[in-house]
TIKOL-521359 format. One record per residue (C-alpha): x, y, z. Coordinates in steps of 0.5 Angstrom, whole numbers, plus 2048, in hexadecimal, padded with zeros to 3 digits. Example, Ala and Ser with C-alpha at 12.3 -4.5 7.8 and 13.67 -1.06 7.14 Angstrom:
<rs>
8197F7810 81B7FE80E 
</rs>
This chain:
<rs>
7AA7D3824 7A47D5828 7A57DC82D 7A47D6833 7A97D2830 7AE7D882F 7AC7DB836 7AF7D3839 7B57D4835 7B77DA838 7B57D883E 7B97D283E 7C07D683B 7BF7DB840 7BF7D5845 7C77D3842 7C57CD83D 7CA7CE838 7C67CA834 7C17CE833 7C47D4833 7C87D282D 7C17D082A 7BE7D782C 7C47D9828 7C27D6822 7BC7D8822 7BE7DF824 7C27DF81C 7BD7DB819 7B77DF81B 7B57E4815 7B37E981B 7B67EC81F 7B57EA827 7B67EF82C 7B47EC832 7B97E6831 7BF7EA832 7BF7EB83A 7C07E383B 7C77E4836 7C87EA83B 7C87E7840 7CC7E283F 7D27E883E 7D17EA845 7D77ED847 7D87E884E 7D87E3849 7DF7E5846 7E37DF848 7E97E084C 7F07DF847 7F47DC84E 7EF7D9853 7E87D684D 7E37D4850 7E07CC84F 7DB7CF84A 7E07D3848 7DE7D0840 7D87D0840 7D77D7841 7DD7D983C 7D87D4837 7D37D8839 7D57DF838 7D87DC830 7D27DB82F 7CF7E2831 7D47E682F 7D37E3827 7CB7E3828 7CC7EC82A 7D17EC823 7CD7E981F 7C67EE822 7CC7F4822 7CC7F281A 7C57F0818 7C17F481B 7C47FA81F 7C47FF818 7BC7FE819 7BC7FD821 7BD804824 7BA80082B 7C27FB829 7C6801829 7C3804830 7C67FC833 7CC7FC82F 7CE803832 7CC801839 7CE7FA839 7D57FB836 7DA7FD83C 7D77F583E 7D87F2836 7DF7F6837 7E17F283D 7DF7EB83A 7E37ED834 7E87F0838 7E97EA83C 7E97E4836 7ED7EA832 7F37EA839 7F37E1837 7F57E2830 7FC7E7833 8017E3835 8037E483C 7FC7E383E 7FA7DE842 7F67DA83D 7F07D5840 7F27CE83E 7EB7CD83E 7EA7D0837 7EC7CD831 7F07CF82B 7EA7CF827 7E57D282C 7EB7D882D 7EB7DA825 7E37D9825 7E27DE82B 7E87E3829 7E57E3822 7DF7E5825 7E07EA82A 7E57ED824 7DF7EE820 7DA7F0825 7DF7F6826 7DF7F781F 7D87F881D 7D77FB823 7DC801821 7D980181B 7D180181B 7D0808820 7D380E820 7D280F827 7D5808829 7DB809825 7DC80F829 7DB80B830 7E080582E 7E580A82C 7E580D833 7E5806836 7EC80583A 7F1801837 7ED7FE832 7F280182C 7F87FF831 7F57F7830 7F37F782A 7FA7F9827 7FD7F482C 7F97EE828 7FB7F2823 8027F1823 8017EA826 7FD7E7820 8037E881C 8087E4820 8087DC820 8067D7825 7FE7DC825 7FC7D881E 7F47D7821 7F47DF822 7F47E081B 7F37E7818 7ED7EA81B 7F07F1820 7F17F681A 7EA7F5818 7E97F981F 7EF7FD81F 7EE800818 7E780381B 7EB80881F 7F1809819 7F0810814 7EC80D80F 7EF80F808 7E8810806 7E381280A 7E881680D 7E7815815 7EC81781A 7F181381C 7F1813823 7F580D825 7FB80D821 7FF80F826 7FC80A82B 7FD804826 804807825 80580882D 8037FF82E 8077FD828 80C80082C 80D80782A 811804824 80F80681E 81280281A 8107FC81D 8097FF81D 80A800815 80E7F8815 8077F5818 8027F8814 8067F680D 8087EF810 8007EE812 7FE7F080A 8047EA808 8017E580D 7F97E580B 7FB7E5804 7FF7DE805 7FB7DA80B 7F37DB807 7EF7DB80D 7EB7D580B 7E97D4804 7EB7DB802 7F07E1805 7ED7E480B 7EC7EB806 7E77EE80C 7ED7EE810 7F27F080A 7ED7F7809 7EE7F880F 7F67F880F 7F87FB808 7F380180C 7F6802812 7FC80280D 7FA808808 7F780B80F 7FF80B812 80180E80B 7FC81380A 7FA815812 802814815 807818816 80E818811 811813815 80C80E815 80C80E80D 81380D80D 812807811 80E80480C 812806806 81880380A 8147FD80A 8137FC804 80C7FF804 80B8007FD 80D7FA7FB 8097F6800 8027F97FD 8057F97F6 8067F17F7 7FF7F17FA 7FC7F47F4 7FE7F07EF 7FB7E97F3 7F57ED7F5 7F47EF7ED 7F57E77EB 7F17E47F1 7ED7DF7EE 7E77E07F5 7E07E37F2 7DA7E37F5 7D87E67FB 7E07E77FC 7DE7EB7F6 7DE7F27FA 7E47F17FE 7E97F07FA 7E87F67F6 7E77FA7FD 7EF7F77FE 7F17F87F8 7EE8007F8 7F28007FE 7F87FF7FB 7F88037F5 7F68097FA 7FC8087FE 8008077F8 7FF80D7F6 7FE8117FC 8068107FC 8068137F5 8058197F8 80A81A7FD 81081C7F9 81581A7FE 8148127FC 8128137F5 81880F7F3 81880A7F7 8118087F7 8118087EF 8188037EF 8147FE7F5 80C7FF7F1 8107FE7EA 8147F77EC 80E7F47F0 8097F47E9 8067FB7EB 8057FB7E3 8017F57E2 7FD7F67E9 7FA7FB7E6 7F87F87E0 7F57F27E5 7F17F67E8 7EE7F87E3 7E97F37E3 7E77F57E9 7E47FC7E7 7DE7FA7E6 7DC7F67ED 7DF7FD7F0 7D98017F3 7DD8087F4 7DE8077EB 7DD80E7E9 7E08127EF 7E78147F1 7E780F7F7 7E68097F1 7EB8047F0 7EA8057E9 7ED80D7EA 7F380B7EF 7F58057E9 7F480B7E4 7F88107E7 7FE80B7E9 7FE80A7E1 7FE8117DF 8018167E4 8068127E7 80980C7E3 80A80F7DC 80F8147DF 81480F7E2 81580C7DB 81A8117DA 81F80D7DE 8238067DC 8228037E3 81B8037E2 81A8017DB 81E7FB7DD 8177F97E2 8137FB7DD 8167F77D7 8157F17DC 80D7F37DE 80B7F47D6 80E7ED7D6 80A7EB7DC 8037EE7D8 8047EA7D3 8067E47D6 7FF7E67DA 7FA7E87D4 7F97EE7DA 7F67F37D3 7F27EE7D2 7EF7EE7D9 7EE7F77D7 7E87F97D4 7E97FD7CE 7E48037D0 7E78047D7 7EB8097D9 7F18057DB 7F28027D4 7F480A7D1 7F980B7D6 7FB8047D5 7FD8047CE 80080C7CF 8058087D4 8058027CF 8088067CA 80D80B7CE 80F8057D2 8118027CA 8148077C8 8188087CD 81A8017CE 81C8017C6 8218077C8 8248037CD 8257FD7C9 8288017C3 82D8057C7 8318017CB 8338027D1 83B8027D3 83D7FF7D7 8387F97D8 8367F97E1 83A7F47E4 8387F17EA 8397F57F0 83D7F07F5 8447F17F4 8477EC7F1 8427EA7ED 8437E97E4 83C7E87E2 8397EE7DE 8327F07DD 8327EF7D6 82A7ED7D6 8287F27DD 8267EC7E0 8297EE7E7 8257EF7ED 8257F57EF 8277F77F7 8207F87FA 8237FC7FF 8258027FC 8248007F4 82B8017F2 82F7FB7F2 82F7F57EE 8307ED7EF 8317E87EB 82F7E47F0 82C7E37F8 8337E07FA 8377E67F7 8317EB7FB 8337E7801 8397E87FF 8397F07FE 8357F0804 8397EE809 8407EF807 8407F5802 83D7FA806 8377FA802 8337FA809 83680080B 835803804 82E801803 82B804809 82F80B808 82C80A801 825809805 82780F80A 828813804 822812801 81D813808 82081A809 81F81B802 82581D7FF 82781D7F8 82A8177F5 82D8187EE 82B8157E8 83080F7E7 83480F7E1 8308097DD 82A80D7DF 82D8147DD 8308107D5 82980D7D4 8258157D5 82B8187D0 8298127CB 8228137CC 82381B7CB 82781B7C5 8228167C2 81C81B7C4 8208217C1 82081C7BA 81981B7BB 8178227BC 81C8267B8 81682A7B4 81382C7BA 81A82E7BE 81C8327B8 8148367B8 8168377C0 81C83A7BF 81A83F7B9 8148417BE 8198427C4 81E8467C0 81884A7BD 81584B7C4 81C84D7C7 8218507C1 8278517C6 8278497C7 82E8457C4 82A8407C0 83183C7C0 82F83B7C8 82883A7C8 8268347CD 82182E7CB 81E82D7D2 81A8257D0 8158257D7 81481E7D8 80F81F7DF 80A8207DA 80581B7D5 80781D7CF 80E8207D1 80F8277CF 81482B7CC 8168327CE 81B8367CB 81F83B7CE 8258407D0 82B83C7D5 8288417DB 82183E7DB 8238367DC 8298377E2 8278337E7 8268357EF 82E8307EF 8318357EA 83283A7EF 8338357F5 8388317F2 83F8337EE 83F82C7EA 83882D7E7 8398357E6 8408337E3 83D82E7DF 8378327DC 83B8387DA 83F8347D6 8398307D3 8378387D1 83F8397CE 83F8337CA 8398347C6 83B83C7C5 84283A7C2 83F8357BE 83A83A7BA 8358357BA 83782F7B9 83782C7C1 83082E7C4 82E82E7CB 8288297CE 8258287D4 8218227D7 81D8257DD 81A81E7E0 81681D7E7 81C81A7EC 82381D7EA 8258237E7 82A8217E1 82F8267DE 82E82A7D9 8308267D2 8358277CC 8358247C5 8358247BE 8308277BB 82B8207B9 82A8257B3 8318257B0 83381E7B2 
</rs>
């Protein structure tokens, strides 16, 4: 296209002519160079006294509205060509935005549901122009340091945002779509670069002020996006975006805000999330952005790892939603990770679940019942197949193989008794293949079915039981191992202590070596099962009384009868003790595996 023919086409969009403002668009995007000049016809068409009224339009009410699309996508799609090379873009866009912002405001506003919506606007035409104006805020927030700081202080702009937010969630605003988290995320802390999250409390307060709600959106939206695919694909743009301001929530909010999430089911959400990213089908240009969600769901889940408050319930929730498995399918993944080899990798969260966490929760038979399913799973999948064998993840792999086996043999081989019975009242059935489901409440209760569920649920108190359970657990206080859990851990320490005996046996002569004075006959065998390998410590009785021996008359009692025992026997009961990661187990006396 000549300059002559360019000036007349400019003239003639200046003039109104949608037609020609449409083909000056098009030229704009297919243009290899950028045209400056042309960006004062799409600016006068954004006008401030061309807002429409809501309540009183004018009769070219349409044509303006039609108009104004069309400029605001033609400003987005410069804003992301070409403004990283065009200082001189950057300067119109800091001095244009209180005017872009009331265009955007003002489609923004007929999206909400107590507006006055134009009648005059399609369905179709209100997703274009709201996508639009979404994207334009996004990319604005994102290209300029300096415009980020302007947009952040614009009045109301969060407040808005968050309402849509909330509004895309609910039923009867399909043609909204999925598109407010991707400005809203620009002003959240972000988990990895660090930037101060200066609107958390904002989005909070227009949520309501209602923490929960505000944790119940954000979860609701990451289930939506994955179940309703935004054209041939879920709109994985959108689904970053949420999973981000989820992981800002639990890094940058309050206490309260992350009990909220963990109330929610949080760690069971992005687990699920996990494992349906890990065995995505999508390639190609999607390529990126599935592993940026799926790094950012390994990054929450393992940020909750480290708050010991919620250690155990996130591990049962992760376990029962295919953590194992997802981690193993996300191995695939590692090598399309742009971050492979930091500490913020994809690869590096996957390692640290499977090797600082996980490992030490296979002390307990509640877990191993979720693992034994998940091994299942991984060779109905062929997922070790999928792991490269020079990969870190694949070491870690086989380690937690060979524990989560050996363990599994322990738990087969001994019995527990009695057999778990459903946990409705009146049920007979027993769980002798432990394929009951388990409470997703509060972990620890049983069904054998949803109708005995619903049962309990509505006439066996169990409401009230699962919720003080719940409470418990949020104020972070101690739960007692159950009793199949504690049996299991006895088994387990009787088949360590036959599997080590050399060893113990050198420990022990070291101690009395080091410590002459000591009874020999008391000595207590600690098995620390928070380590990988275990470790095992030998001791006098004094050295391994917990806090609660001095606190509580049951346990003192029951300690120094243990130590009485094993003194009157001369050797032939010893003492153990099973230090593990959640729970503080009694001290423990038997036979001496030796002798028997």
């Amino acid at each position: 296209m000549s300059d002559l023919d360019i000036q007349a086409l400019k003239t003639a969009a200046r003039r109104g002519s949608l037609e020609d403002l449409i083909e000056l668009a098009a030229f704009v995007r297919d243009s290899r160079q950028p045209h400056p000049e042309l960006l004062s016809v799409f600016y006068h068409h954004l006008e401030a006294g061309k807002i429409p009224h809501p309540t009183r339009p004018k009769p070219n009410t349409l044509r303006a509205v039609e108009l104004a699309h069309k400029s605001l996508g033609c400003i987005l799609f410069w804003a992301h060509e070409h403004a990283s090379k065009d200082e001189g873009f950057i300067s119109d866009l800091k001095e244009s935005w209180p005017l872009l912002w009331k265009w955007c405001h003002f489609f923004f506003e007929q999206a909400l549901p107590d507006s006055s919506m134009l009648k005059t606007i399609s369905l179709e035409g209100m997703h274009d122009t709201y996508v639009i104006c979404m994207r334009l805020v996004s990319c604005m927030a994102s290209i300029h340091k300096e415009l980020h700081q302007i947009i952040c202080a614009t009045t109301g702009l969060i407040t808005m945002v968050t309402k849509l937010w909330l509004q895309e969630v609910k039923v009867g605003k399909e043609h909204l779509d999925f598109h407010a988290s991707t400005v809203l995320y620009r002003f959240t802390k972000h988990p990895i670069t660090g930037t101060a999250a200066h609107w958390l409390s904002v989005i909070v307060d227009a949520a309501g002020g209602d923490y929960k709600t505000t944790a119940s959106i954000s979860l609701q939206r990451i289930l939506l996006i994955l179940e309703k695919p935004f054209r041939s694909a879920p709109n994985y743009f959108a689904l970053e975006a949420d999973i981000l301001i989820a992981t800002s929530f639990v890094s940058a909010g309050s206490d309260t805000f992350r009990a909220a999430l963990l109330d929610q089911q949080s760690t069971k959400i992005l687990t699920k999330t996990m494992y349906r990213l890990a065995l995505s089908t999508q390639s190609g240009e999607l390529t990126s952005q599935i592993v940026s969600c799926l790094r950012l769901c390994a990054m929450y889940l393992r940020f909750f790892t480290g708050l010991v408050t919620y250690r155990n319930v996130f591990v049962l929730e992760a376990m029962d939603a295919q953590l194992i498995p997802a981690l193993l399918g996300s191995s695939r993944w590692f090598s399309h990770d742009n971050l492979t080899g930091s500490e913020g990798s994809l690869q590096t969260y996957c390692c640290d679940l499977m090797s600082g966490i996980l490992p030490h929760y296979l002390v307990y038979r509640s877990v191993l019942r979720t693992v034994s399913r998940s091994l299942k799973k991984i060779k109905a999948l062929d997922l070790e197949a999928q792991v490269s064998r020079e990969s870190p993840l694949w070491k870690l792999w086989v380690q937690f193989r060979g524990i989560a086996t050996e363990r599994l043999m322990i738990k087969s081989a001994v019995k527990s008794s009695p057999i778990a019975s459903c946990d409705n009242p009146g049920c007979l059935k027993v769980d002798e293949t432990e394929e009951f489901m388990r409470c997703a409440g509060c972990s620890a209760v049983f069904y054998c079915s949803k109708e005995c569920q619903k049962h309990a649920w509505k006439h066996a108190n169990h409401r009230k039981e699962c919720k003080d359970t719940q409470s418990r657990r949020l104020q972070n206080i101690p739960e007692p191992l159950s009793k199949r859990d504690t049996e299991f851990l006895t088994n387990l320490v009787i088949y360590d202590w036959k599997k080590h005996q050399k060893r113990i046996r050198q420990l022990k002569q070291e101690y009395l070596v080091s410590h002459p004075s000591a009874d020999r006959s008391t000595l207590v065998v600690r098995f620390d099962y928070t380590t990988i390998p275990s470790v095992i410590i030998v001791g006098a009785p004094e050295v391994f009384q917990t806090i609660d021996y001095d606190i509580n008359e049951a346990v003192r009692a029951h300690f120094d009868e243990s130590v009485a025992i094993a003194k009157e026997s001369g050797g032939h009961i010893v003492l153990a003790h099973a230090q593990v990661i959640q729970g503080e187990p009694d001290i423990m006396h038997f036979v001496d595996p030796e002798i028997d």
